[in-house]
Backbone as JSON, one array per atom type, in Angstrom:
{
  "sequence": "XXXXXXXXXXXXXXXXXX",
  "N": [[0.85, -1.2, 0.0], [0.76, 2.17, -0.82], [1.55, 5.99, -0.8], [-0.22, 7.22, -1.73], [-2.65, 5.57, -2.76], [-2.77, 5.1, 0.39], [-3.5, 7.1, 1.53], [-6.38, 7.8, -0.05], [-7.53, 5.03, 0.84], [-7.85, 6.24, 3.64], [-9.43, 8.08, 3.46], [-11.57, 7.42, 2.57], [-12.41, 5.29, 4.56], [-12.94, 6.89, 6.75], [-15.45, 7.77, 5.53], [-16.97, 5.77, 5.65], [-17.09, 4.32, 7.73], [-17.27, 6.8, 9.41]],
  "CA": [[0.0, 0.0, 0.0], [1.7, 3.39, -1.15], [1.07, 6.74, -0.24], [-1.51, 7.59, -2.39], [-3.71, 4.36, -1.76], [-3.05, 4.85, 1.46], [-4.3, 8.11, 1.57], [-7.61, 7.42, -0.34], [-8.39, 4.58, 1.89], [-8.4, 6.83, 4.69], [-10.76, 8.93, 3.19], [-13.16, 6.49, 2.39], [-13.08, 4.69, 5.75], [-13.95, 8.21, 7.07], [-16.96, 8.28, 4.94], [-18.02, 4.69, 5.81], [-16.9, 4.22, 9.31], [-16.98, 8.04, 9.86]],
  "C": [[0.89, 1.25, 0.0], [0.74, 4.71, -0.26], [-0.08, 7.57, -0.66], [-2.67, 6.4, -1.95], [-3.99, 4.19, -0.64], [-3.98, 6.41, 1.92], [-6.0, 8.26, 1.42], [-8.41, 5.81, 0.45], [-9.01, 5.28, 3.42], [-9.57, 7.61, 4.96], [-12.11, 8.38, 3.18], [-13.4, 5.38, 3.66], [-13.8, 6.03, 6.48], [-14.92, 8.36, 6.42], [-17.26, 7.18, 5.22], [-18.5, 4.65, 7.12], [-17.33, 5.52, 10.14], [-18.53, 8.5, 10.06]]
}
């Protein structure tokens, strides 16, 4: 996982989880 992918997962657990 890089730093872009890792980035955009974060985002989108914040919109699921969030």
């Amino acid at each position: 996982m890089g730093i872009l992918p890792s980035g955009i997962a974060f985002v989108i657990q914040r919109s699921t989880f969030g």
